[in-house]
C-alpha positions in Angstrom: 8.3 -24.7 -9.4 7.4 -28.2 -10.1 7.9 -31.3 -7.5 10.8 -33.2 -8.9 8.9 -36.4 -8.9 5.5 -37.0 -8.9 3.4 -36.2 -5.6 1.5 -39.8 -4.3 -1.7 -39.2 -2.0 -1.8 -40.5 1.9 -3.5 -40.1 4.9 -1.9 -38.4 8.0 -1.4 -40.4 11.2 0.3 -38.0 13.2 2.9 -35.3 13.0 6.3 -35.7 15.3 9.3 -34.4 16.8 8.2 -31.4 14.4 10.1 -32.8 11.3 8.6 -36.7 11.4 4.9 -37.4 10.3 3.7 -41.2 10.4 1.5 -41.5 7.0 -0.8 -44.5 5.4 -0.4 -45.0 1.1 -3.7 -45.4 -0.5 -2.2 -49.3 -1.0 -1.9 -49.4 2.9 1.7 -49.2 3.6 2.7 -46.7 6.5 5.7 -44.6 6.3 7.4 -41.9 7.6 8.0 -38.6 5.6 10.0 -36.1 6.2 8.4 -32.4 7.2 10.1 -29.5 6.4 8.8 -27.3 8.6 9.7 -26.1 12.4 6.2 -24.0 13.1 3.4 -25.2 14.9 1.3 -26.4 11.5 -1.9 -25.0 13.6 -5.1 -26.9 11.7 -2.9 -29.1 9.6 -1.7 -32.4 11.7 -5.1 -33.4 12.2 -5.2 -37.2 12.2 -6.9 -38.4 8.6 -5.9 -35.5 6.7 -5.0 -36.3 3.0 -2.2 -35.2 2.3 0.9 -35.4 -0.6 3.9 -37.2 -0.3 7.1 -36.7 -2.6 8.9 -40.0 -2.8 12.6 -40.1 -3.2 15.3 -42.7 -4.2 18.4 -41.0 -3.1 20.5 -43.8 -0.8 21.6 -40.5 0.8 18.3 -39.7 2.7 17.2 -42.0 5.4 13.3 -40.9 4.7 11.8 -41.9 1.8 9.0 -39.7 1.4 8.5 -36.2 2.3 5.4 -34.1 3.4 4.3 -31.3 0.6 0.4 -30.9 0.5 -2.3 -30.8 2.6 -5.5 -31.4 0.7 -9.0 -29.3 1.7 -12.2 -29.7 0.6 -13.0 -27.8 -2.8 -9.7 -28.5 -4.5 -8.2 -26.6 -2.3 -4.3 -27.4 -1.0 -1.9 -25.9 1.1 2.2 -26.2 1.0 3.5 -27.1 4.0 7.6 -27.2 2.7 8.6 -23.8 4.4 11.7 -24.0 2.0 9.1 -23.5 -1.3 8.8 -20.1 -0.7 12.3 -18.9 -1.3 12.7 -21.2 -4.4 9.2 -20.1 -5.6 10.0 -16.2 -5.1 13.6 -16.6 -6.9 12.3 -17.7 -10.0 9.8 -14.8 -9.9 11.8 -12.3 -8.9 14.8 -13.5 -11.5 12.0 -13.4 -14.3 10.5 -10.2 -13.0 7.5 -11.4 -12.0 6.8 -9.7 -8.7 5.3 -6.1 -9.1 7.1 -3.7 -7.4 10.3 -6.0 -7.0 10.3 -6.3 -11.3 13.6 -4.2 -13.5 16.5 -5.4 -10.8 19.5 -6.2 -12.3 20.7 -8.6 -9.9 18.9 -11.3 -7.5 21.5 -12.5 -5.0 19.9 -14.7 -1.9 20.8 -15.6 1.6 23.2 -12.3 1.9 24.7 -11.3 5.1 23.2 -8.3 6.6 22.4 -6.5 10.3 23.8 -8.9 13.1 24.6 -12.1 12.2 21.2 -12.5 10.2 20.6 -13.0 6.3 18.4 -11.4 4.1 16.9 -13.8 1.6 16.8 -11.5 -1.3 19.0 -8.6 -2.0 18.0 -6.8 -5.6 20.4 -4.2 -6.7 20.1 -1.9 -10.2 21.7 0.6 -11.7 19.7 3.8 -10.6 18.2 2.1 -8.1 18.1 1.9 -4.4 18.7 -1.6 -2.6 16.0 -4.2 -1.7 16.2 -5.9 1.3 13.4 -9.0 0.8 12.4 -10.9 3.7 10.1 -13.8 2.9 7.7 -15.5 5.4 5.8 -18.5 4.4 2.2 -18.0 5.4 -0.6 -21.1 6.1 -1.9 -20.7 8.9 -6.0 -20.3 8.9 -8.5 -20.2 11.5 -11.2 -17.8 9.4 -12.5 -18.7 6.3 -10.6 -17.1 3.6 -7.8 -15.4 5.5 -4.1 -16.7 6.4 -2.6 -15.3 9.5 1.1 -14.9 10.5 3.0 -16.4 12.6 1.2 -20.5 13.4 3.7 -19.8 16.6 6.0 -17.6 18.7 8.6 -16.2 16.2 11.5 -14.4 17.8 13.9 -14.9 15.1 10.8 -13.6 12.8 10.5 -10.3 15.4 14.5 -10.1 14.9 14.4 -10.0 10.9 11.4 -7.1 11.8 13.9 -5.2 13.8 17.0 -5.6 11.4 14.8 -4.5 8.0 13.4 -1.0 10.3 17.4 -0.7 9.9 17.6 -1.1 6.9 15.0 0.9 5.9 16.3 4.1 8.0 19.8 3.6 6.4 17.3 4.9 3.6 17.0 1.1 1.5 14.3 -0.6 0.9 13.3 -3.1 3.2 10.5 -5.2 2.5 8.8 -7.6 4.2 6.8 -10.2 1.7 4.7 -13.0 3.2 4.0 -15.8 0.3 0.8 -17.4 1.0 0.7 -20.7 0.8 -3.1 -21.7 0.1 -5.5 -21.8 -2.0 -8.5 -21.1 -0.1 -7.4 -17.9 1.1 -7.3 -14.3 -0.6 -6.8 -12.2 2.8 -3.9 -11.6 5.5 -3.3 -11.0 8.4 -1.0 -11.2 11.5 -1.9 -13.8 14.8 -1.3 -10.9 17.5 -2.4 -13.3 20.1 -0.8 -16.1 19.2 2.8 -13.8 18.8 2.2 -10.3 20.8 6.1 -9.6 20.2 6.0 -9.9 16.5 2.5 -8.1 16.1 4.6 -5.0 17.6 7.8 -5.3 16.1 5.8 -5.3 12.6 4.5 -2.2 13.8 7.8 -0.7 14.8 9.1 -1.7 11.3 6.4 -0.5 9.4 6.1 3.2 11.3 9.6 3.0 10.3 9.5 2.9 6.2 9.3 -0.7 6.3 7.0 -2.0 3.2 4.6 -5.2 3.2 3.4 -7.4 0.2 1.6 -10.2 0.4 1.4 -12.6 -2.2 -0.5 -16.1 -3.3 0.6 -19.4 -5.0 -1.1 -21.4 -7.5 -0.7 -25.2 -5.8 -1.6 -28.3 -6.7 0.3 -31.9 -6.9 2.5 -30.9 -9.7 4.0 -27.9 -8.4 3.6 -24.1 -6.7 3.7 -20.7 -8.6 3.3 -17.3 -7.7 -0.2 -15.7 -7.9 -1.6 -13.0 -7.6 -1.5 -10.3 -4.7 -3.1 -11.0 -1.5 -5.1 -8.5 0.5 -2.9 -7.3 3.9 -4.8 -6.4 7.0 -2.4 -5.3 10.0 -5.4 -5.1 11.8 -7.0 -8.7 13.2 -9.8 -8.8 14.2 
């Protein structure tokens, strides 16, 4: 998936109202961008962050900038567009680029399913049974080198758990897929203390048939792609 226009560096004054950050251009103009994203962004609001802007000329959107990158040391980046994921994973999962997800004959998103929730991804095949896909966009870091799930309390997250163990005893597939959105990180894992709930209502879905991918993203100004796997630990430490 490539940005639609070019990315232009800043530098982060503060993040707001969860979908407002205050930003400085490199020519020293501030602005406000737009953030998609509702979580907590744990470890990426800090005050003189550089970050990635998308500018936009549509008369239709107040904002004229939205927030896409976070930049780390290294090279490294991190997507912070919570929406990336699904577009990211649709294009893979279309071109059958996901292993294990890969000969479907049809890719339909945002299907209604359980009570009144949506699966992002149903995949349905001759010969084949069902897959339910729930995607989770990971960035969350507080060890070096592994992401950790959820940045904040998630009860619609624990729901989705409880309505794919459902799924999955109805004898489909249900699987839960967190996409990874940095660069510096090739392990997983889930933030039990920060969301007991969810840490057990993976469990519950898991013990009940419930499978778990992880997966990473190639990221940089000019867009996000899928990578490779990403190791899963259930287990934090």
């Amino acid at each position: 998936m490539r940005f639609q226009t070019p990315l232009v560096p800043a530098r982060l004054i503060r993040r707001y109202k969860r979908f407002l950050a205050d930003c400085t251009l490199e020519d020293g103009r501030e602005v406000t961008a737009h953030v998609a994203n509702p979580g907590s962004m744990m470890g990426l609001k800090d005050e003189g962050l550089r970050i990635w802007l998308e500018p936009n000329d549509d008369p239709k959107k107040k904002l004229k900038f939205a927030w896409r990158l976070v930049e780390h040391a290294d090279g490294h980046f991190t997507g912070v567009d919570t929406g990336v994921p699904n577009r990211v994973l649709r294009a893979g999962l279309m071109a059958g680029q996901v292993p294990g997800l890969d000969g479907y004959d049809l890719v339909r998103p945002e299907v209604k399913y359980g009570e009144k929730s949506r699966i992002d991804f149903l995949l349905t095949g001759a010969g084949r049974r069902d897959a339910y896909v729930e995607v989770k966009s990971v960035t969350l870091c507080r060890a070096p080198g592994k992401a950790e799930f959820p940045d904040s309390v998630t009860a619609r997250g624990t729901r989705h758990l409880a309505e794919l163990a459902r799924v999955a005893a109805e004898g489909k597939r249900a699987v839960m897929l967190y996409l990874v959105q940095r660069t510096d990180c090739a392990q997983m894992t889930l933030a039990a203390d920060i969301d007991p709930a969810y840490a057990a209502g993976f469990a519950a879905a898991r013990d009940a048939g419930v499978e778990v991918m992880a997966l990473g993203c190639a990221i940089s100004p000019e867009g996000v792609t899928l990578a490779g796997p990403v190791a899963f630990d259930d287990v934090p430490d």
